[in-house]
C-alpha positions as CSV (number, residue, x, y, z in Angstrom):
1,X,-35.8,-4.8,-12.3
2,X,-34.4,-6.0,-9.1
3,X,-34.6,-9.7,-7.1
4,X,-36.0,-10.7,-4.5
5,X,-32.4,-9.8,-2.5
6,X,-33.1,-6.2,-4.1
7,X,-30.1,-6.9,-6.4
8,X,-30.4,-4.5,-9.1
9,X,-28.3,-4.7,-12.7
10,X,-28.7,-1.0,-13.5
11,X,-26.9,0.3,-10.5
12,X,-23.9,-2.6,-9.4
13,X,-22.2,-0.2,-7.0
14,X,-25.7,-0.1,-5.1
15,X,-25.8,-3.9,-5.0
16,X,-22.2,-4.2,-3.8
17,X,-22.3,-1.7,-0.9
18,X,-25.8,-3.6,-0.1
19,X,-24.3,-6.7,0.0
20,X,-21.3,-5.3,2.2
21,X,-24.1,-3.8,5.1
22,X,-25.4,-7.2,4.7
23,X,-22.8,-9.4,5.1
24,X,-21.4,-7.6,7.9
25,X,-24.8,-7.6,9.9
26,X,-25.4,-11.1,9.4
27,X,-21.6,-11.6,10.8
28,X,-22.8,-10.0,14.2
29,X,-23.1,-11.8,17.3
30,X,-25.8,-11.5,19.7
31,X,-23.8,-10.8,22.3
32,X,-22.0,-8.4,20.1
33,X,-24.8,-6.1,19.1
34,X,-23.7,-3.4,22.4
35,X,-20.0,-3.5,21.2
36,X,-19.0,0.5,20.4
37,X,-17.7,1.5,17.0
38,X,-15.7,3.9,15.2
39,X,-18.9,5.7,15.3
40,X,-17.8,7.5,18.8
41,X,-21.6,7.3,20.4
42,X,-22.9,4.6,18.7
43,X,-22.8,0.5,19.6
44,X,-23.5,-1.8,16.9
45,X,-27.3,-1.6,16.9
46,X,-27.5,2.0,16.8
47,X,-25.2,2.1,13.8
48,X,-27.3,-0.8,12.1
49,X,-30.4,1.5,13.0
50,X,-29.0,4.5,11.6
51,X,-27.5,2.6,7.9
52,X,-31.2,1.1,7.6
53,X,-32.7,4.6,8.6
54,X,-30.7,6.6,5.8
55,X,-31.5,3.9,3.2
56,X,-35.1,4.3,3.9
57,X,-34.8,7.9,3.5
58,X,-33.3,7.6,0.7
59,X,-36.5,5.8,-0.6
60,X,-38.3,8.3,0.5
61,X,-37.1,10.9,-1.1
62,X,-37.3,8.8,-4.0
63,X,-40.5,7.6,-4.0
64,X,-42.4,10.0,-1.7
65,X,-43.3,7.0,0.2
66,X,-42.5,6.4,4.3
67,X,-39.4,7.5,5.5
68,X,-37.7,5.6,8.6
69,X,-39.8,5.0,11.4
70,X,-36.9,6.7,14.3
71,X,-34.5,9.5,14.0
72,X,-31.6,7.7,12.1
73,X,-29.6,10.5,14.3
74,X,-31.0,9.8,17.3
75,X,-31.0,6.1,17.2
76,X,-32.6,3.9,20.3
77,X,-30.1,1.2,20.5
78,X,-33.0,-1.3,20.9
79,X,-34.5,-3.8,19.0
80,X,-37.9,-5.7,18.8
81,X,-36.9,-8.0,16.0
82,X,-33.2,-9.7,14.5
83,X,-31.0,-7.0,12.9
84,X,-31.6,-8.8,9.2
85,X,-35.7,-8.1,9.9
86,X,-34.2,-4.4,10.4
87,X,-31.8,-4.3,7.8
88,X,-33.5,-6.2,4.7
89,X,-37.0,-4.6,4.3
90,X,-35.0,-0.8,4.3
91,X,-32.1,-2.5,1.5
92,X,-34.8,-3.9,-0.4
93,X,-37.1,-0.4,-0.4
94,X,-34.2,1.7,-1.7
95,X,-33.4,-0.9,-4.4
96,X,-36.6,-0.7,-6.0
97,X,-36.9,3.1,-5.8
98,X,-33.3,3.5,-7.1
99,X,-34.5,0.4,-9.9
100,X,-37.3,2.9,-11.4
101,X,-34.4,5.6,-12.1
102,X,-32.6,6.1,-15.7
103,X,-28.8,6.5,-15.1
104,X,-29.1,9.3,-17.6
105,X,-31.6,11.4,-15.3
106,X,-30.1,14.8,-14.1
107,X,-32.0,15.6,-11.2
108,X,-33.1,13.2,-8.2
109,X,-34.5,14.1,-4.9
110,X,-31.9,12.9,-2.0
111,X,-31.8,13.4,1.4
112,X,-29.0,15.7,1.6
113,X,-27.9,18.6,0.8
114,X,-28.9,20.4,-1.8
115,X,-31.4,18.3,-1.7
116,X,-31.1,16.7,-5.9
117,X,-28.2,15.2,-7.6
118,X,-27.8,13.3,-10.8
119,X,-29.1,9.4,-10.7
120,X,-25.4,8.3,-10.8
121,X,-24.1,10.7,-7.9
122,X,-27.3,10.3,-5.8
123,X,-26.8,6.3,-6.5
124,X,-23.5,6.9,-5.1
125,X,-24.1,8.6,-2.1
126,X,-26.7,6.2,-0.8
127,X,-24.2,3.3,-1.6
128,X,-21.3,5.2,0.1
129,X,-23.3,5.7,3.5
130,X,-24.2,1.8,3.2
131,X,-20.6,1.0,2.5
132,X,-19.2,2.8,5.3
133,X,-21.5,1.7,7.8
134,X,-20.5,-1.5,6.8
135,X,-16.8,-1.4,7.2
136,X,-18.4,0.4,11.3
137,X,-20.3,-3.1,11.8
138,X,-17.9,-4.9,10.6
139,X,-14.9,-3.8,12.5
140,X,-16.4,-3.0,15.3
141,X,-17.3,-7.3,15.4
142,X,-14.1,-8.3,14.0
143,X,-15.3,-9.4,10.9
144,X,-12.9,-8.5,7.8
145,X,-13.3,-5.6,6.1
146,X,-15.7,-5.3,3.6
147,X,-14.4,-1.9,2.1
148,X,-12.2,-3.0,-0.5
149,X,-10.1,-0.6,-2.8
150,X,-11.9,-2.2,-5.5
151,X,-15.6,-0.8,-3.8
152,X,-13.5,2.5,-2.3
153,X,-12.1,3.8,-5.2
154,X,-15.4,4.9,-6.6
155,X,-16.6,5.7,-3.2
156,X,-13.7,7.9,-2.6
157,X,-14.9,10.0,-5.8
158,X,-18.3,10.3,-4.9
159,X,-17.1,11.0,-1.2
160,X,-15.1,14.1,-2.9
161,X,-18.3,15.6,-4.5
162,X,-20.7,15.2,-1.2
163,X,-19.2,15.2,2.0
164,X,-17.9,18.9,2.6
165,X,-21.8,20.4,2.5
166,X,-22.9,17.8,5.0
167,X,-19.6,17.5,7.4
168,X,-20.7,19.6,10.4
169,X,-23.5,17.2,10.7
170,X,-23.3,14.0,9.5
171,X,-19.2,13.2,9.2
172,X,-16.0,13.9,11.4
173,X,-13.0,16.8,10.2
174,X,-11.0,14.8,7.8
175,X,-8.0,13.0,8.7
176,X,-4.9,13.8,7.6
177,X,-3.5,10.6,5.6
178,X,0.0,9.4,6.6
179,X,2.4,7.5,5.0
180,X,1.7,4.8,6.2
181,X,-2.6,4.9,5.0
182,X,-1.5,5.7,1.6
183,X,0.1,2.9,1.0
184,X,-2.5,1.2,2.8
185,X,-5.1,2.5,-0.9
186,X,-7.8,3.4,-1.8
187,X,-10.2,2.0,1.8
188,X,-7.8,3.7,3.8
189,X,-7.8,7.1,2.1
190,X,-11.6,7.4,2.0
191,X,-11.7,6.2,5.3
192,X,-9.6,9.0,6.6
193,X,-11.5,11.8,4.5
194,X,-14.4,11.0,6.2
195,X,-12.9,11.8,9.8
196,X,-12.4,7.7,10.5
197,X,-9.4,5.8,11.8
198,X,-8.3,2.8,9.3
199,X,-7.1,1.5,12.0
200,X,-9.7,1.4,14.9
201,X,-10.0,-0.9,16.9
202,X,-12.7,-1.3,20.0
């Protein structure tokens, strides 16, 4: 069962990296929406249009309902509503779908490659891409991050089992952790296996 905010018990990692895309898209400007990211070809909007695109399609895959209505890759930049009447219809899609599946299954249909995962790693991809285009929003506005150590730290091990089949195409080369991101935890280390700077700034 989930709530009318999509909030769903069964998965909490789901609901937290929700609630971080959220928070960070209701902490953007107007004027702030063509502001680039750490996404090099992407403004603000175009991110937000990609995050509610791949949540969508994650519902699809799901459910075998609708997929995103634009190319999350290819996203227009424009938009013909506010970025919550973007954002909450695709969070609250994928919650239900993901609300219908037993943490025990073994096989669910993703979006990515290969194509199924187990219920708890599939959960965890689609909260990892939410999560991280969270922490692109949120920077990119200069809003506080929402990628804590505490959300990261799972993250980072799902991160591990997912990213290297889909790198050429959906992430950046890995970057090579200093010192000085170490110490920085858990946030920083993920961020910097998935090709991004923890410290970007516009």
């Amino acid at each position: 069962m989930s709530d009318e905010h999509g909030t769903n018990t069964t998965w909490p990692l789901l609901d937290r990296a929700h609630e971080a895309l959220r928070r960070a898209v209701q902490g953007v400007p107007d004027d702030a929406r063509a502001l680039p990211t750490p996404c090099a070809e992407w403004n603000v909007t175009q991110v937000l249009q990609h995050a509610a695109g791949d949540q969508l399609g994650y519902a699809a895959a799901l459910t075998g309902g609708p997929g995103p209505a634009e190319n999350p890759f290819a996203p227009s930049g424009k938009l013909t509503d506010t970025p919550e009447a973007l954002l909450e219809p695709a969070l609250a899609a994928v919650a239900e779908a993901w609300a219908t599946v037993d943490e025990t299954v073994q096989e669910v249909r993703v979006p990515i490659p290969p194509g199924t995962m187990t219920a708890a790693l599939g959960v965890g991809a689609c909260a990892l891409d939410a999560a991280v285009h969270a922490w692109d929003i949120a920077v990119a506005t200069g809003q506080p991050s929402p990628l804590t150590d505490d959300l990261a730290q799972p993250l980072l091990d799902v991160a591990r089992q997912i990213v290297e089949p889909v790198r050429a195409f959906a992430f950046a080369p890995a970057l090579e952790a200093g010192e000085g991101d170490v110490e920085k935890g858990e946030a920083a280390e993920l961020l910097c296996y998935l090709g991004r700077n923890p410290d970007w700034t516009p």
